[in-house]
Every structure is written in structure tokens, then in C-alpha cells.
N, C-alpha and C positions, 0 to 999 in steps of 0.2 A: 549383503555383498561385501566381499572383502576388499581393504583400500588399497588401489594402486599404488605402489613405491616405487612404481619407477617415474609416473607423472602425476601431479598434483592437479593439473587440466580439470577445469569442470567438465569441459567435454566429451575429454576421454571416459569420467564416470559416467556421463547421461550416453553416451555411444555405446558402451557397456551394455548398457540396461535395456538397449532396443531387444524386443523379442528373438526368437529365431526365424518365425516367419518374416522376411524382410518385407514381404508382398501384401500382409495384413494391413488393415486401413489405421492409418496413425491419426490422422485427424477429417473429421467430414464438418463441410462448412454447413453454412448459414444457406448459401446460393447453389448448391449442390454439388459441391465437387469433394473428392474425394485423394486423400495425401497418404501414401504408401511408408511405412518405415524407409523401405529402401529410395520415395524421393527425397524423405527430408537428410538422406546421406548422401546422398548426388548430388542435391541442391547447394548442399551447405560446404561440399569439398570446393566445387564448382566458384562458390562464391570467396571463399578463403584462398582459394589460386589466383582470383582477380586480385584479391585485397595483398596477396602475397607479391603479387605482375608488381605493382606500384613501388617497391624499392622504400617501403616505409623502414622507419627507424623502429630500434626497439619498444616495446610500452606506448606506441604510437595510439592516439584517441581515434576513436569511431564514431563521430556525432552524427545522431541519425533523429528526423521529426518528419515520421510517415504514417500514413492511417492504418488501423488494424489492419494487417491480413497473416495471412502464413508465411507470403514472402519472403513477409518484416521478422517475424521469427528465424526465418533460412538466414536472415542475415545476425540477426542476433549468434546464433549458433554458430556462424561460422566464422567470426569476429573472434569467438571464444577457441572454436579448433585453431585462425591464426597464431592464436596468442598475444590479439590485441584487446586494447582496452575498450569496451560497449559505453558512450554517451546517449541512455534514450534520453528526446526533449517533449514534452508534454505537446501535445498538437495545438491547445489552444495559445501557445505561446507565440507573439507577434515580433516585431523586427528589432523593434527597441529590447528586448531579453533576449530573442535570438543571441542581439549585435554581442551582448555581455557574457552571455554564455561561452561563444564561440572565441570572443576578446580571451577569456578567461582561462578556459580548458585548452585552447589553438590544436584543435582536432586538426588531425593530417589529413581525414577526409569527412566531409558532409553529407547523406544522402536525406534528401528533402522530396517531396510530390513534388510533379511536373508544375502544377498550380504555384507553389511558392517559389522556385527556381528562379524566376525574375527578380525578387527581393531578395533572394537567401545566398543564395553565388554570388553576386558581387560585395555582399558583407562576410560573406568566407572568404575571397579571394584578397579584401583590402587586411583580413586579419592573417593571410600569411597560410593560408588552407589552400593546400597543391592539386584538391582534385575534392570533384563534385559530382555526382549521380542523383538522378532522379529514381524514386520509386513508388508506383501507384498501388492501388486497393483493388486494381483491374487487372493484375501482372504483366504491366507495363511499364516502359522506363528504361532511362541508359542504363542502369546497374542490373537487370537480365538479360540487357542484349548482349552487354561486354560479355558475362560470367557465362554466358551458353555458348560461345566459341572458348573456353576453359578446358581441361578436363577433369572429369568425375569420380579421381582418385586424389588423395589427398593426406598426406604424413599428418599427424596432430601434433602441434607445436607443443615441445617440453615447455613446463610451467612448473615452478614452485606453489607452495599452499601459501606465500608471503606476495606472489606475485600480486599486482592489482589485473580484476576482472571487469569493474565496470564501476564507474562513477555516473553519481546518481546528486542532481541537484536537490536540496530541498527547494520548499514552497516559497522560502523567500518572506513570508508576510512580515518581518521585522528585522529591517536592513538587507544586508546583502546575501544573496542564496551562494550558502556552500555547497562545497561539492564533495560530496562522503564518500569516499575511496571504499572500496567494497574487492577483494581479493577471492581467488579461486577456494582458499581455503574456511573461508568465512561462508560463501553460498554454499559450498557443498556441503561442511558440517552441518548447517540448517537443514538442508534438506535429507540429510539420511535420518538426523534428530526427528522432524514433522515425518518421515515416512513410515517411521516404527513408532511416533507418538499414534497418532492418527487412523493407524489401522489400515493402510493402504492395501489392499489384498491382490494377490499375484493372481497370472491365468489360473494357476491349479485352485487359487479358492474360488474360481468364479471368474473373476478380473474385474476392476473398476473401470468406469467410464466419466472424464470430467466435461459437465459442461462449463467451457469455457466464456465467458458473456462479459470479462476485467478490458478494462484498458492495458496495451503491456509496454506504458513508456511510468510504470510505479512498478513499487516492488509485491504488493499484490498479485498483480496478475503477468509481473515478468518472471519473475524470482516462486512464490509460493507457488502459484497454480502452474505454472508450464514446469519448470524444475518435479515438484508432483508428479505430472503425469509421467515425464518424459523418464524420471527415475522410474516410477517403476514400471515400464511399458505401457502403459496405460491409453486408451483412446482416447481422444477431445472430443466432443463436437462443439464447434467452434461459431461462434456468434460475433460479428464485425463490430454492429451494434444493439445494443441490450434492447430487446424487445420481450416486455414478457410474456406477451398472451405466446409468439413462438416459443419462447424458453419453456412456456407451461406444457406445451404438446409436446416437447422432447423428453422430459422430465420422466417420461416412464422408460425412456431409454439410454438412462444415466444413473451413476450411483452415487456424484459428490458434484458438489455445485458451491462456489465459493462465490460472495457476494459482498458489498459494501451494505448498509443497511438501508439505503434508498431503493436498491433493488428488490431488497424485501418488502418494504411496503407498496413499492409498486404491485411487486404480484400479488399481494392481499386485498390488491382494489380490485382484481378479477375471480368473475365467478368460479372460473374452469377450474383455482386454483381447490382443490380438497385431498384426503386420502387416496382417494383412486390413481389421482396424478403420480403421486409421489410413491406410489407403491413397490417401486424396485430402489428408492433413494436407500442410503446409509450414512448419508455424512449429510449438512449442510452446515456452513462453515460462514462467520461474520467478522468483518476485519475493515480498517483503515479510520472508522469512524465510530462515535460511541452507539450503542444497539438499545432505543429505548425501552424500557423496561415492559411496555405497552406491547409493541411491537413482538419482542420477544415470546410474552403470554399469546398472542393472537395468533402465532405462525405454533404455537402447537397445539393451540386447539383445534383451528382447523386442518393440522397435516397430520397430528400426532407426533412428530418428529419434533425435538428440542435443539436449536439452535447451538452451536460450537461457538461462541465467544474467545478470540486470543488479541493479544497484543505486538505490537512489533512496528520497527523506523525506519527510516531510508538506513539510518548509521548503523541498523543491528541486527534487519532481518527481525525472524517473530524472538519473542522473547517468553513470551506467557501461552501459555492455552489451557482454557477450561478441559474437565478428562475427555478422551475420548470413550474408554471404557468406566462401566459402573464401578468397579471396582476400585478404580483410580477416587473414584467420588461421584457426585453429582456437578451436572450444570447449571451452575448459579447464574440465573440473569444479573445484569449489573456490575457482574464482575469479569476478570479474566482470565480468571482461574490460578495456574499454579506457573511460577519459572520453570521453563522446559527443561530437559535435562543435561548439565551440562553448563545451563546459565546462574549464574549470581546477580541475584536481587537483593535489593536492601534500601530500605525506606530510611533520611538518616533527617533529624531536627535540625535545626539553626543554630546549633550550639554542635552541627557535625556530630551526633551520638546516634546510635539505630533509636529509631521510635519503637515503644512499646505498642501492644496489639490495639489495633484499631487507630492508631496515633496516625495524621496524617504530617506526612513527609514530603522532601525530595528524592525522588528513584531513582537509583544509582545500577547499575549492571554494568557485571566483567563477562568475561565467556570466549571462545572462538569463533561466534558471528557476529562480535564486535567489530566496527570497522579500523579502519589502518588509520586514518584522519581523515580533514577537510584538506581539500587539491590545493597546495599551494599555500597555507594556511598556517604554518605550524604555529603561530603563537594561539592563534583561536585554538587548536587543537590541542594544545598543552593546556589551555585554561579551560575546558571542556572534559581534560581529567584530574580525577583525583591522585594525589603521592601516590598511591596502593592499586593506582590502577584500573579504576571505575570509573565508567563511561556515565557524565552526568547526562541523562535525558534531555532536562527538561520538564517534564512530566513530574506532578503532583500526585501521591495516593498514602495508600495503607494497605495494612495484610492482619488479615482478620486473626480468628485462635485458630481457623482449621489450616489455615498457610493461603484461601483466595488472597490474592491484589485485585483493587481497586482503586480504578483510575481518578481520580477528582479533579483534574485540569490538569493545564499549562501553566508553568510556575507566569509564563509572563502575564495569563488573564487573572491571578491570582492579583484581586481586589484588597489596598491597604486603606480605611477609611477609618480616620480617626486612632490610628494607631493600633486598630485592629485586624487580622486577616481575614475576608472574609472570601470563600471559596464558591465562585459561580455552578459548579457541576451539583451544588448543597441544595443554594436556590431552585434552582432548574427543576430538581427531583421533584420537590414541591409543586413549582408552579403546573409543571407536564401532569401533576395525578389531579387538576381542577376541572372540574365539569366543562367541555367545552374546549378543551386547551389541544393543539395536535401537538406542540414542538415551543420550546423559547429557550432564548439566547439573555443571560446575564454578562455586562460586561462592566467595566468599568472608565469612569469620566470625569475629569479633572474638578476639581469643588475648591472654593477659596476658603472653606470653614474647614473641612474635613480632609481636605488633599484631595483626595477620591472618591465617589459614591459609587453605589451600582445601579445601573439602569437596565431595566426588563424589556427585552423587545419579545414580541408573542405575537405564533399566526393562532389562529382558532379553524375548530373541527368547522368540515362543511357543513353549512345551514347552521350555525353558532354563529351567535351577537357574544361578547367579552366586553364588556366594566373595564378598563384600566385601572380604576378607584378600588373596584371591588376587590379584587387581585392582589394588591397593597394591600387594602385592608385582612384578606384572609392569610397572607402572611406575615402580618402585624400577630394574629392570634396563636400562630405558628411557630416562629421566628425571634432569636434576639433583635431588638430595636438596630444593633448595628449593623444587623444584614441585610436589612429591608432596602430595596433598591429606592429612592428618593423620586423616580420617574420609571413609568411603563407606558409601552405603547402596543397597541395590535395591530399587525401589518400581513400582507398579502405571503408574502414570501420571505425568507434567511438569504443572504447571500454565502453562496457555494463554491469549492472548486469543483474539479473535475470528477474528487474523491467523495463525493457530497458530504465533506468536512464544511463546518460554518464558518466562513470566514470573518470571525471576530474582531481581525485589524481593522475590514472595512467599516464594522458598527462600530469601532468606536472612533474612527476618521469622523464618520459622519453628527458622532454625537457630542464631540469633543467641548465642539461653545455654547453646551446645552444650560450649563451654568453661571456664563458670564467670563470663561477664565479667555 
């Protein structure tokens, strides 16, 4: 599709791209109901004539923390045809982040479930927020009652490719959560980039079908998978909440399925899942958290289908993906494949120089689905780039001879013991290929000898007994002496967020006065 010059609007390209039949079903739920192209354009004019009613100021925020539905998508899209800025907040977030959020970004408007609306209104109202809506997962609420006496035509607000689209807080686990300004220009380059990486196929090859089964207050399944479909017409069937044994019965009537990697293993604990199921798939796609190597092997022996592995932030959108075509290459477990086209990668040492092949580094990326900054933030944002221009991650890896990255942590879980670095993603690999072992977390823990040591936390396979001694000692046989974690323990469960990322902060909260400091 060629780019609109005369607006930069994400909108206006995903309005675009709606089919010709407006009547076609654009998305079929979970509970049975059925979303026409032409409601999600009624809905969403409808809604941005409310948002319009309200006499907001320019660049005006939209905080919004409501449960899955399509809705919450109407509202999302129509935020974007205003030409205001989209704040989703994570649903498990309580009043105390609420209150910071809201303090922080001072949304002009809030819409929250009928359920939180007693705690969440008057902490929008004392932070200076003009107007509040409810909205449910039952399509109910003040914000379709207003927006249905509206009408269902609607000019799409001119926007720049500079303009901001949506801010998007991080996770927060170490200090205070920024908020990564994310612009019209920035989503929409990702996604025409992922639509021609990816292989997205139009009605004339067939047509894709996604199922939908993401949370959509992350950039997974706000940004990749809806942006996806809606670029290139595509149908959803859409899942509220991820259930597999359902996900597994639709599965023959879908052709791309994007998942975090707890979804995968969920549906490998079901029988139903095998080839037959999966017999009209062409994509399946893994993202937000790392894809064990295990995991990876098991989902194509029993589907035949080989898992899509990419990379990507709240601050940058995707960044990497394994090929989608052979031709591009192979899918390498464990890795993330190749910078997509358009982005700059570059792995750089302690001494600021690129690492040589396999050399693990800090990952640096430029590109156009870099973000603008953090909301309000400039000095953190100026020190989060480099003179030349490169968005420092974060993120620890390497890049092999054929050009994969691979990820090896978070510079901050990045363990110094003893004046040596020792890299938790290293341990892990180890400990995960041990008889018995499903999943472990290496972290690091204050030491009066050593500064830091690493400590193994580990759940074990079902009906598996685990050694904690043992463990140590097999990677005593494995391992330099100074990466060997000083303590291991085996436990029931990781703690998670929402993205079934490990939350690392919390293990080493809890482990912190493990050696006396």
C-alpha cells in the first residue's frame, strides 16, 4: 500500500486497509458475536465524536484500564482517528499505580470498568482529570451510552508521522515506570515492516485469519497483533481470556496465532493439541518473554510447525525476527533472529567498541520505530541515548557469524561477583537442560566477600524430586567456579507479570539477606 502524504494518522492507514466488503465479519468473539468492518467504522467515528464533544486540548492523553473486549479496541481506534494520545494501563494495576500513573501522564480523560469507578474517579478527579467513563467486557458503561447518541460519520484528525500516538508505561520493576512516547510514525513503520516480513497474505492469496488470545493494554497484542490484522484486512477471532483447550478447537480455523510462551506450553499440556489441529495454521509467532529451548523442540514435533521467535519493547516496537521465509534462513531456537528491515542493531563492549562475533554486549538500536522519549523525562531520555543516536535497550546479547541475536539478559540482572560478569540467561540454559528441571530463574544477591553471588531458584518437571546440592554440583562440572550460583532452591512456582515474564526484582527482594548483608 502506498503512504498517505497527506496524513501521517495511523488510522487513516489501518481505515485504508479495511476490505471492500464493509459487511464482512472483522472479528468473531470468544462468546459468539460477530464485528462487521463497517461496525468497527461506526463504532470508532461514534466514539471519537464523544472524545471530540469534550473540548479537549490538543495531544490531550486518553487513560484507559478496561478488560478485554472489542469495545476497548473501538476505543483504542478511535482515540487514534481523534488524534489523541491512547494510555492503556495494565488491568492488574491497583490504586496506588493507578494514583501515579494518572499523577504523571494527567489524562484529560479516564475510562475504567464500572467495578473500579469508585476508587478510580476520585483519584482522577483530585489529579485534575475533567471527565471519566466507564467501560465493561459486557458492552456496557457510560462511554457507549454517551457515544450512541453521536453520529457515525467522522473526518480523521490530520497527524504528523512526529506526532505522539500512545504512551505506553514500562513495567516499572526498578524505580519509577516511564512512559515511552510512541508516535503515529513509529507504529505504523513497524507494521507495514512486520506485514511484508511476515508474509501476511491478502484475500486474493487466500486471506489470513488471527487468532487473537494477547492482553491489548502491551504492545504485543495492542500494537503487533491488531495493527496485523487490521493492516491487512484480516479477521480476528478474538478470545477475552486465553483458554487453550478453546484456542485449540478454533485453530483449524485460523492461519496465525501470536502468543507469549506460557501460552505455548499451556496448549502442549493438551491432548487435542497435534497436526490435525493445526492444519490450515501458517504462522505461529512467540514474543514478550524468552521461548525455552524445550518448549520450542516440543511444539514442532507435535504440530510440525516451527515456532517464529522476534524481539521487541514498549520504547521500539519489534526490533528482530527470526525468517519468516526459508529463504531468509532458518528458525533458530534460542535466538531472535535477524534486525528487521530498516532497524540498526549493534552489540557494543564496555569500552563503547561493536563486539566481535559471538562477543556478548549492550544492544543498542536506531531506526523509525524508535520511540520519541519517556513522557516528561528528558534528562532520563537523553541518557538512554547514545551522541549518534542509539536507543540503549537495556538488553544484553550477541550476534552470531550468520547475523542471528541472541538475547542473554537485562544489563540490570547482569550478575558482578567477584569482579567478574557473570550472565544469568548462561546458567539457566544449563540448569533447564537437567533431568527433572521445567524452568529456573538465576539472580543475583548481595555477598560481603564477593559483592554479589548468584543464586538458582528452580521449579522441577511434574512427579520430579530435585537435589538443590545436586544441581550446584552438576554445574560445578559444567561451569567456571565464578558462575556457580552459591545457593539453589526448588520451588512450586516463578513469580510473573501479566506477560509471563519472571519477575526477577521480586526474587531478589526476597533473597536479598540471604547472606548476612
Amino acid at each position: 500500500m502506498t503512504k498517505n502524504t497527506d496524513n501521517a494518522n495511523l488510522f487513516a492507514a489501518l481505515r485504508a486497509a479495511f476490505p471492500r466488503d464493509l459487511d464482512a465479519v472483522a472479528v468473531e468473539t470468544d462468546n459468539g458475536l460477530f464485528y462487521s468492518w463497517r461496525d468497527l467504522d461506526r463504532a470508532s467515528a461514534m466514539i471519537a465524536n464523544l472524545l471530540d464533544a469534550l473540548g479537549l486540548e490538543p495531544g490531550a492523553r486518553i487513560a484507559v484500564q478496561v478488560e478485554k473486549s472489542v469495545e476497548a479496541m473501538m476505543l483504542y481506534l478511535a482515540t487514534l482517528r481523534a488524534g489523541y494520545v491512547f494510555l492503556p494501563l495494565n488491568t492488574a494495576y491497583r490504586s496506588s499505580e493507578i494514583e501515579y500513573f494518572i499523577g504523571n501522564a494527567e489524562p484529560a480523560v479516564l475510562v475504567c470498568s464500572s467495578a473500579n469507578a469508585s476508587w478510580a474517579a476520585p483519584l482522577a478527579q483530585a489529579a485534575g482529570t475533567q471527565h471519566v467513563f466507564t467501560l465493561n467486557d459486557d458492552r456496557t458503561g457510560t462511554l457507549l451510552e454517551l457515544a450512541a447518541q453521536c453520529s457515525d460519520r467522522h473526518r480523521v484528525a490530520i497527524k504528523g508521522e512526529d506526532d505522539l500516538a500512545a504512551i505506553l508505561y514500562t513495567s516499572g520493576t526498578t524505580g519509577r515506570s516511564k512512559g515511552a512516547m510512541l508516535t503515529h510514525g513509529n507504529l505504523l513503520s513497524n507494521a507495514r515492516v512486520l506485514k511484508d516480513y511476515w508474509g501476511w497474505r491478502s484475500a486474493e492469496e487466500g486471506g489470513d485469519v488471527l487468532i487473537h488470545a494477547l492482553p491489548i493494554f502491551h504492545v504485543h497484542g495492542l500494537f503487533v497483533a491488531i495493527h496485523g490484522a487490521l493492516l491487512n484486512g484480516s479477521k480476528m477471532i478474538w478470545f477475552a481470556k486465553y483458554d487453550p483447550k478453546r484456542v485449540i478447537e478454533r485453530l483449524p480455523d485460523a492461519t496465525v496465532f501470536m502468543g507469549v510462551p506460557t501460552l505455548y506450553v499451556r496448549m502442549l499440556g493438551e491432548r487435542a493439541l497435534d497436526k490435525k489441529a493445526v492444519r490450515n495454521m501458517r504462522l505461529f509467532i512467540s514474543g514478550s518473554a524468552p521461548l525455552l529451548i524445550e518448549t520450542f523442540n516440543a511444539w514442532t514435533e507435535r504440530t510440525g510447525h516451527t515456532i517464529l521467535e522476534r524481539y521487541g519493547m514498549s520504547e521500539t516496537v519489534m526490533l528482530t525476527s527470526n525468517p519468516y521465509s526459508p529463504v531468509q534462513g532458518q528458525r533458530r531456537g534460542g535466538t531472535v533472529g535477524f534486525p528487521l528491515p530498516g532497524v540498526q542493531l549493534r552489540v557494543r563492549n564496555e569500552r563503547d567498541e561493536d563486539c566481535t562475533t559471538d562477543e556478548i554486549g549492550a544492544i543498542q538500536v536506531a531506526g523509525p520505530n524508535v520511540f520519541a522519549g519517556y513522557w516528561r523525562m528528558p534528562e532520563k531520555t537523553q541518557e538512554e541515548f547514545t551522541a549518534d543516536g542509539f536507543f540503549k535497550t537495556g538488553d544484553v546479547g550477541k550476534i552470531d557469524g550468520l547475523g542471528y541475536v541472541t538475547i542473554v539478559g537485562r544489563s540490570k540482572d547482569l550478575i558482578i561477583s567477584g569482579g567478574y560478569n557473570v550472565y544469568p540467561a548462561e546458567i539457566e540454559g544449563v540448569i533447564n537442560e537437567m533431568p527433572g528441571v521445567a524452568e529456573s530463574a538465576v539472580i543475583g544477591a548481595p555477598h560481603p566477600d564477593f559483592g554479589e553471588v548468584g543464586v538458582a531458584v528452580v521449579i522441577a518437571r511434574a512427579g520430579a524430586k530435585l537435589d538443590p546440592d545436586q544441581i550446584i554440583a552438576t554445574l560445578k562440572a559444567q561451569m567456571a567456579n565464578f558462575k556457580i550460583p552459591k545457593r539453589c532452591f526448588v520451588v512450586d512456582e516463578l513469580p510473573r507479570n501479566t506477560m509471563g515474564k519472571v519477575q526477577k526484582a521480586l526474587l531478589r527482594e526476597q533473597h536479598k539477606g540471604l547472606f548476612g548483608n
